[in-house]
Every structure is written in structure tokens, then in C-alpha cells.
N, C-alpha and C positions, 0 to 999 in steps of 0.2 A: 547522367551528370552527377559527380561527386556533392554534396550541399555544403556550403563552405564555411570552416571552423579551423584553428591552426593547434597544434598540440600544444599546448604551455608547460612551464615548468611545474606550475602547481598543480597538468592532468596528470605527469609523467610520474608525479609523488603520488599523489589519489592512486590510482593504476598500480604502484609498489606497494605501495601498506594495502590494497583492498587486494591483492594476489595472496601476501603475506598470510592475511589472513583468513581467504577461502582455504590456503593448506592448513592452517591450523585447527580450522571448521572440521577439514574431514580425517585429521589426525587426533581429536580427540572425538569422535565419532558423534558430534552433536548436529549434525548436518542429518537426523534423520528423528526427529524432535516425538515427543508424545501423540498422538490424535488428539488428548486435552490440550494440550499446547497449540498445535495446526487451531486445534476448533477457533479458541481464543483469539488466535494471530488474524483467521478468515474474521472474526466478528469485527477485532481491531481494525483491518485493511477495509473494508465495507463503510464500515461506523466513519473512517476517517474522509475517504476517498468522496462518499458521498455529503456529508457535511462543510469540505472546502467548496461544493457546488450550492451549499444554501440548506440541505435537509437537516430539518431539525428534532429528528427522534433521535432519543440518548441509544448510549452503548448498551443502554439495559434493555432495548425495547428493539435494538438490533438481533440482540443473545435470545431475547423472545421470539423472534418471527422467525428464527430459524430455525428455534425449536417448535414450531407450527403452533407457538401460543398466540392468541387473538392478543392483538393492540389496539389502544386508541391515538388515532394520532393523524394526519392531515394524509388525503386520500394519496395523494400523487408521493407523499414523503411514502409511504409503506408500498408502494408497487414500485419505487426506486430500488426500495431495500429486497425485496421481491423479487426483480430483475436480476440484483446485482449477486443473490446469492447462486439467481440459479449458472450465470457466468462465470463464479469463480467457482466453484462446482463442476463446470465444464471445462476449467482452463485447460487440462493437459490433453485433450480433444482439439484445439484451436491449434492451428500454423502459423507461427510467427511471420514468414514468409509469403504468405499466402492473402492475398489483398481479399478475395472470395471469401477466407475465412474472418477475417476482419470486416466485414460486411455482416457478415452472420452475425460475429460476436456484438455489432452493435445493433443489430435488429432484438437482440435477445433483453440488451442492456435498457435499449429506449422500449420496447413494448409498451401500447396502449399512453406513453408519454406524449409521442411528436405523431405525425403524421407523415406514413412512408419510412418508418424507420430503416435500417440497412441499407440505405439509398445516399449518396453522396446529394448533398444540397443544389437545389436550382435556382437560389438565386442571391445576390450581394447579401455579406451581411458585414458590421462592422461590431467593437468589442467595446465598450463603456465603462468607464471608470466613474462615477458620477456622472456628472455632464458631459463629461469629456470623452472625445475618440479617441482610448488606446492602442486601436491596431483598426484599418481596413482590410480585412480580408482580399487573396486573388478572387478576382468573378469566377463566378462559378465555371463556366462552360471552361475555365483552366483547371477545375480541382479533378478530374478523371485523369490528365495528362499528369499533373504532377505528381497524384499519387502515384499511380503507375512508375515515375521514376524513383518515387521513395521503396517503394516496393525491388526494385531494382536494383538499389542500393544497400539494401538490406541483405541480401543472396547472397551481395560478395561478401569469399571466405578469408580473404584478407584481413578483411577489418576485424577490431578486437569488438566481442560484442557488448563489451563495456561503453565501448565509443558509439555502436551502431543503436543501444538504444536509447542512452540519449538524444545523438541525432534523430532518431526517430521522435521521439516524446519531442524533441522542440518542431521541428519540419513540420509535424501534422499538425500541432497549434496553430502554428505561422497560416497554413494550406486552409484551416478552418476547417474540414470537409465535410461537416455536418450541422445541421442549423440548431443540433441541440446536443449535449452528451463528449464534445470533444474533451474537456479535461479528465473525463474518467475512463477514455478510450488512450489518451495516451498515455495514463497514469499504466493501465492495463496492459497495453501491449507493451511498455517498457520490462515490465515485469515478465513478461511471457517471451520477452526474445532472451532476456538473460537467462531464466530457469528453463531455454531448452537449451542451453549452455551449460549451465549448471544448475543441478535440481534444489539446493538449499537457496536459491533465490524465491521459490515458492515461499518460504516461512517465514519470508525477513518482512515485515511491517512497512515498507518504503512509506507508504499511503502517512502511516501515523508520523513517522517524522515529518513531511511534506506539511502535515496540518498541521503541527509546532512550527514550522517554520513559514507558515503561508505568506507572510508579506515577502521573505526574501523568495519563495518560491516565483512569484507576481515579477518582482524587480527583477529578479533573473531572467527572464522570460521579455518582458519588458526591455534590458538593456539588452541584450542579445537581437533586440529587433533593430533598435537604435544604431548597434554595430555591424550591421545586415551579415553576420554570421553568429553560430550557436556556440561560442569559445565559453561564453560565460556559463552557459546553461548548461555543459559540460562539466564543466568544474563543480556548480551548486551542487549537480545530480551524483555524480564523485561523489562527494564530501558525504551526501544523504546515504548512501552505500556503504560508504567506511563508515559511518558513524553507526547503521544499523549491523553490520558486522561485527563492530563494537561490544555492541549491547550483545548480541548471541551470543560473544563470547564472553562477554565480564557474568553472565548467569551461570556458565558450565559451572553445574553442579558439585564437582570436586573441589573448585575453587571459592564456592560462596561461602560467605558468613551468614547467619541467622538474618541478621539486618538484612540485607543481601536477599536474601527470600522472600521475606517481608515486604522490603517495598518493591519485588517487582510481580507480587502477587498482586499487590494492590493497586499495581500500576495496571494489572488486565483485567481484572476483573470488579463489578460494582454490588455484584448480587449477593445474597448472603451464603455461607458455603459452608462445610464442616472438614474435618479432618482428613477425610478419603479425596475429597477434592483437592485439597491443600497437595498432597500426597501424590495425585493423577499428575500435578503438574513438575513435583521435586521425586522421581521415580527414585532416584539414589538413594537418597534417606530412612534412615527407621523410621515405626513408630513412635519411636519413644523420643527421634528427634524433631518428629512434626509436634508433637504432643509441648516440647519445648519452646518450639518457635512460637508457638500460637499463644503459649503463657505469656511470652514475652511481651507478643502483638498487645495484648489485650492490657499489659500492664503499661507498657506505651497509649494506651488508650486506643492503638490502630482501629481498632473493632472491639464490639462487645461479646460477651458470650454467654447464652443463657441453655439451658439442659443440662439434665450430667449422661456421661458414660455414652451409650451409642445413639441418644437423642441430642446430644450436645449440636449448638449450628451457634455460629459467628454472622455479627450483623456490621458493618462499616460503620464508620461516622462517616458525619459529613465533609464528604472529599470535595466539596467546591473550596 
């Protein structure tokens, strides 16, 4: 059974400008990004995806743990981060299609979290807003049934997989099917049914927009319940698409200005860095043009800079 949403005019736009500009993605050949860049994108998408769930280790102490430095920091937040590296780590291993595989991927995600992880829940739960009930979940003894037809739905090659993982990401919210971990399960397999679609959906950030936008992410999801179909949640997840396509492409390096590099260096990164690094991320550029921007940085006050010559490193100010 199809799960019901109706095309609107503002998916049939989202859908045009985010075609638009997948072709522009892979004609100017930025759809196959740095491994400094992926690295950054995987700490951003982790940092983000688990912090709309509550965890409260910084982006600096994500970029830590994955580089297997010890942190201090609340037990259950660092075996999230622990979890969730070794899952997207595995993404291009996992079956979008495959309910089995989505079983797996959340046994891997909740480890030593819940109890029975990869196990579809056994029993009612409901969603709190406060005091409040914002969603009852279906009883459980329906969540095997209906996933199975999500699953089902998914296969067909009809559908555009722009639409299908949306629908996915809202249906499995609605379904609950797990008593812990559903928001970073369908943040994930949203991602994972479009990048086997198209592979630059792997480097796009969805997560970090999602956490900029986390109340209208809530309200989307919310009135989409209210409308007992996912027309809204479609459209919000659109818009999060085109807008992180956006960004991929407003960086392509032939087109940026110094400023332009600046702030989106500092948009990913917290930690202090030097020139080579500055460089790992802007491959196009000289030296003598990274050597520029950084002058520039640091006379904007962006960061400080203390060393000379190849002990030189850049410290941020305070980005709160």
C-alpha cells in the first residue's frame, strides 16, 4: 500500500532546481569532494544528527573520538558518537531496500544504549512534548507489518527516490519501530536510499541543516501527522536538499572569493589548524593564495596566529 502524500506544486519546484543542480554537481566535477572534506562533512553529519537527539559533546570532541583521542564527556553521549561513527563508516555496506539490513544498521547504532537493539520494539510507546502527547505510536505487534510495507514501497522503481526517502524518513517516525534511536535511523536511511541513487548525497550535511532548522524539522513532522499524510514533510525535506546542494555548490572552488573560504572553513571546523590543512580543504588554490586568505582571516580577527614559517598554526576565537 502506497503511504499517502500528494505531489504539490512547491515538490514539483524543490524536484526542479534539486535536478538542476545534481547536473551541475557532477559537471563541474565537485560531486567527488576531498577525504578532508568527506572527513569534516562525516564529523558534521554525526555532531549534528546526534545532538538533535540530546548528546552534548561539541564538534570538537566528535573530530576527537574519531580520531581515537580519549574524551571526557558523559558515558552514553561517547558510545553514541562511537556507534554512530562505526555506521556511517559502514554506510555503502547497508541496503536501502533491505529491512534486514536496517535491522543491522540499528543494532550497530544503539549498541550497549537499549536493550535488544536491532529488534523492532515490543511494546506501546508514546512521543512528549513536555507534558504533552505528541504522537501515539501504532502497537507494536503492527510495527513488523507495516514496516514490511515500507519496505515494500521502497523497491518500487517508479518512484522518484527523492520522494521515496522522504516518505521513508516520515512513515518510520509515524511507525516508531524502535523504543530508542528512531530519529537518527530515519535521518540515516534517508540518506542512504538517496546516495544509492546518487553517490554525492553521501557528502551533502543533510543532518547539519536539519539541526539549524530543528523546530521547523519537529512542526514538519508534527503537521504532517495532523494531515494524516507526509505532503508537508516532503516539501521541508526538499527544501533541506536544495538548500544543502546549494551550499556544495556556492564553495566550488573556482567560484569562491577569499571571504567565501573563510567563512566556510570556519563553518567546519573548531580546532586549531595551519596552512596544509586550510589547503587539504581548498585543493585548487596555491600557496601563496592560502597564505593570503589566512592574512586576511586573522586581520578580520577570524582567528589568531601564533609561529612563523612551518610552525605557524591558527587558533579561532570564540565562535559562540
Amino acid at each position: 500500500m502506497k503511504p499517502p502524500y500528494n505531489i504539490s506544486t512547491e515538490i514539483l519546484k524543490l524536484i526542479t532546481s534539486i535536478s538542476e543542480k545534481i547536473g551541475e554537481v557532477s559537471a563541474n566535477l565537485i560531486d567527488k569532494p576531498s577525504p578532508q572534506l568527506r572527513k569534516q562533512n562525516k564529523i558534521k553529519t554525526i555532531h549534528s544528527s546526534l545532538s538533535i537527539e540530546g548528546n552534548t559533546l561539541t564538534q570538537d570532541q566528535v573530530s576527537a573520538i574519531i580520531e581515537n583521542k580519549r574524551v571526557i564527556g558523559p558515558k552514553r553521549d561517547v558510545i553514541e558518537v562511537l556507534n554512530a561513527v562505526k555506521v556511517y563508516d559502514s554506510l555503502t555496506t547497508f541496503n536501502a531496500v533491505s529491512s534486514k539490513s536496517f535491522l543491522s544498521a540499528h543494532k550497530l547504532m544503539m549498541n550497549e544504549l537499549i536493550e535488544k537493539p536491532g529488534e523492532y520494539r515490543s511494546q506501546g510507546v508514546g512521543i512528549y512534548q513536555g507534558t504533552k502527547v505528541a504522537h501515539v505510536a501504532p502497537p507494536a505487534k503492527n510495527v513488523p507489518h507495516l514496516m514490511a510495507n515500507l519496505f515494500k514501497y521502497i523497491k518500487n522503481e517508479d518512484e522518484l527516490a527523492l520522494i521515496k526517502g522522504c516518505v521513508f524518513h516520515y512513515e518510520m517516525e509515524f511507525i516508531h519501530p524502535f523504543m530508542d534511536g528512531n530519529g537518527r535511523m530515519g535521518r540515516l536511511w534517508q540518506t542512504l536510499i538517496l546516495m544509492q541513487k546518487n553517490p554525492v548525497f553521501e557528502f551533502l550535511p543533510l543532518e547539519t541543516l536539519i539541526s539549524q532548522t530543528q523546530q521547523d524539522y519537529y512542526h514538519a513532522l508534527s503537521q504532517s501527522d495532523k494531515a494524516g499524510e507526509s505532503t508537508l514533510f516532503i516539501e521541508y525535506m526538499l527544501d533541506v536538499i536544495d538548500k544543502s546542494l546549494a551550499e556544495l555548490l556556492r564553495f566550488n572552488n573556482r567560484t569562491l572569493k577569499d571571504i567565501d573560504r573563510l567563512n566556510y572553513f570556519i563553518s567546519m571546523r573548531d580546532e586549531e589548524f595551519t596552512r596544509k590543512d586550510y589547503m587539504n580543504v581548498f585543493k585548487d588554490i596555491s600557496s601563496a593564495t592560502a597564505s593570503r586568505d589566512l592574512k586576511k582571516g586573522v586581520e578580520l580577527k577570524l582567528f589568531f596566529k601564533s609561529g612563523e614559517k612551518n610552525r605557524t598554526v591558527y587558533t579561532f576565537t570564540d565562535k559562540s
